[in-house]
Backbone as CSV, one residue per row, in Angstrom:
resi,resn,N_x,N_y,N_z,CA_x,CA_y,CA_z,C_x,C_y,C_z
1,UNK,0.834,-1.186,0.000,0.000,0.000,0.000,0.877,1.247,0.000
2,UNK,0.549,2.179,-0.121,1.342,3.380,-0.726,1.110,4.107,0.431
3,UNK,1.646,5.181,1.076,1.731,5.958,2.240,-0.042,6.350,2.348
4,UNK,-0.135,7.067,1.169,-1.339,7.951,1.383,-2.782,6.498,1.845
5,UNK,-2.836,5.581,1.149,-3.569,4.671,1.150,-3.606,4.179,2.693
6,UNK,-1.940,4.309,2.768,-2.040,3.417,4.340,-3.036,4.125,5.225
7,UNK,-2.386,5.696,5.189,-2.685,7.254,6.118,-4.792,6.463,5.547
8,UNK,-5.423,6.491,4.848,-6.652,6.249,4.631,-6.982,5.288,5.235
9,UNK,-6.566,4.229,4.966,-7.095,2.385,5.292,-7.039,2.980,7.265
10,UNK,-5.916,3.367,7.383,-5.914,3.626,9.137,-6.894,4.408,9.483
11,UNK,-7.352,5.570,8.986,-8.750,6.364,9.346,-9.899,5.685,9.465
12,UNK,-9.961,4.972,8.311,-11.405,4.285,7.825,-11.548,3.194,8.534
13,UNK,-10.366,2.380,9.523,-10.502,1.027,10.111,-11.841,0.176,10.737
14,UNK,-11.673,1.708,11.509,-12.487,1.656,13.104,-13.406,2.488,13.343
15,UNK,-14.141,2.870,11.856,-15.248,4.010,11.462,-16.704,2.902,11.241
16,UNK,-17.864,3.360,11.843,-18.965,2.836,11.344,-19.357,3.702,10.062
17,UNK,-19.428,2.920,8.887,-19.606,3.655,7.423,-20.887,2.909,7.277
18,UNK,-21.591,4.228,6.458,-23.185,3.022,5.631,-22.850,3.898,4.620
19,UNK,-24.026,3.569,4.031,-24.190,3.886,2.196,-25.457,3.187,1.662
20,UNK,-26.129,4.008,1.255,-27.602,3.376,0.742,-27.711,4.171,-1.439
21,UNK,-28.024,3.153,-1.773,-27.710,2.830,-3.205,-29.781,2.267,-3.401
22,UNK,-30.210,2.606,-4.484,-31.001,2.053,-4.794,-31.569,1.420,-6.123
23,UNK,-31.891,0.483,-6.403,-32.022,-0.133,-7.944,-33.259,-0.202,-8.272
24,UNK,-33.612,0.750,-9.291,-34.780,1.178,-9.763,-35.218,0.184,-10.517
25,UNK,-34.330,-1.141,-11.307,-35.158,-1.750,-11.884,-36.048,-3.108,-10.447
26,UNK,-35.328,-3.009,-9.473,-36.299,-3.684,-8.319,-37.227,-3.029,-7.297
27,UNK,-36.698,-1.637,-7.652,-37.861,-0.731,-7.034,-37.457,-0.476,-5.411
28,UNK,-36.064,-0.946,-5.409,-36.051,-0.289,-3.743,-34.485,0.299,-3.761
29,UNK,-34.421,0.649,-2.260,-33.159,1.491,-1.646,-32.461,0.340,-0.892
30,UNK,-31.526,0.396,-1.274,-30.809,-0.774,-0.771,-29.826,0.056,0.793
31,UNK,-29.066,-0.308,1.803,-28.752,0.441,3.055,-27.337,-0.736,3.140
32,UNK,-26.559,-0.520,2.804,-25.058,-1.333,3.133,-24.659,-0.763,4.706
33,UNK,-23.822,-1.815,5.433,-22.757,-1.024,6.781,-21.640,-1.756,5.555
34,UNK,-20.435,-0.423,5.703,-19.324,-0.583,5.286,-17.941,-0.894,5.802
35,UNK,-17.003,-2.025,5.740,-16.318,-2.261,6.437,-15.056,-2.454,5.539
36,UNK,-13.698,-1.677,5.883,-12.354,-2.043,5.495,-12.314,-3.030,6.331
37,UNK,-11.652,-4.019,5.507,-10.272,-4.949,6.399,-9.113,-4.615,6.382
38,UNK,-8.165,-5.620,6.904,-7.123,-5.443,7.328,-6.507,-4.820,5.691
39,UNK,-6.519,-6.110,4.946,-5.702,-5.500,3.587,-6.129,-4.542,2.709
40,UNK,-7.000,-3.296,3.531,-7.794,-1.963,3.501,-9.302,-2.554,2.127
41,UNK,-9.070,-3.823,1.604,-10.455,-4.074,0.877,-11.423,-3.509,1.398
42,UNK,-12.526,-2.909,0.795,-14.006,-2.757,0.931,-15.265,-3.501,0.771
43,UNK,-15.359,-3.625,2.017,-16.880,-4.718,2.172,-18.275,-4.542,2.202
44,UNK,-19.062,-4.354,1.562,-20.737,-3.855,1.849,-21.445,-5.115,2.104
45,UNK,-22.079,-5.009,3.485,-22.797,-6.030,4.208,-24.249,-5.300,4.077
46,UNK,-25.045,-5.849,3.338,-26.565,-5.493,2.866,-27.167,-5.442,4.862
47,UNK,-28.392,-4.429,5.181,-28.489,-4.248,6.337,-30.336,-3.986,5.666
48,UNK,-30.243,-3.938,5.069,-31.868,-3.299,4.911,-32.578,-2.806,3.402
49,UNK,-33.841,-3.417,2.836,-33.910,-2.774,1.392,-35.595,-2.317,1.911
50,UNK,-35.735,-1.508,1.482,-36.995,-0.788,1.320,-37.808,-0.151,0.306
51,UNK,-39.038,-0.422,-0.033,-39.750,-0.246,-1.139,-39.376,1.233,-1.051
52,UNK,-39.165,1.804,-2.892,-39.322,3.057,-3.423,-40.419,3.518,-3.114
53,UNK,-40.811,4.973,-2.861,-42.449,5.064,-2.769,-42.676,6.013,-3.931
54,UNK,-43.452,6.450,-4.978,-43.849,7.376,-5.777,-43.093,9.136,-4.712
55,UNK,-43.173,9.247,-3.803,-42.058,10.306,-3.515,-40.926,9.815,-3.317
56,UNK,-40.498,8.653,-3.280,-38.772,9.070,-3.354,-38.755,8.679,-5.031
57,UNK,-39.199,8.400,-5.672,-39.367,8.449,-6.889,-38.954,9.624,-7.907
58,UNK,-40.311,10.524,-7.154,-39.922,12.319,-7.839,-38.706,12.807,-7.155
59,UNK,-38.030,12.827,-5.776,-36.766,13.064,-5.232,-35.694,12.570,-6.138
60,UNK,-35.769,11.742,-6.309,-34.518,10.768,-6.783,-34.405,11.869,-8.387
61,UNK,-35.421,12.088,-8.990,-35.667,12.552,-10.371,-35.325,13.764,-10.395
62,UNK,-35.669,14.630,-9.050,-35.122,16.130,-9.160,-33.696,15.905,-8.879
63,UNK,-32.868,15.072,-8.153,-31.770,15.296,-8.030,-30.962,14.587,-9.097
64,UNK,-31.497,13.777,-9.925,-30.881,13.208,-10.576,-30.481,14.374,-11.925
């Protein structure tokens, strides 16, 4: 790993990370917890999917 990567992978170790992604062709919001390991890889452990509703629908559309 390269200095700067290391200086990152060490920040990010011991951080609770999420991230929610949603796939419009199944119609929901998907909610990952995110976890580095040791060899700084990135892991998304699925935690929760929830139906789109006709408003996050138009949201998603204005920001898109």
């Amino acid at each position: 790993m390269t200095r700067k990567i290391k200086r990152l992978h060490s920040y990010l170790k011991g951080k609770k990370l999420g991230t929610f992604t949603f796939d419009l062709d199944r119609g929901v919001f998907l909610f990952h917890n995110v976890e580095v390991d040791e060899q700084g890889k990135v892991n998304l452990k699925l935690i929760s999917e929830v139906p789109i509703s006709l408003e996050h629908l138009d949201l998603l559309k204005r920001s898109l």
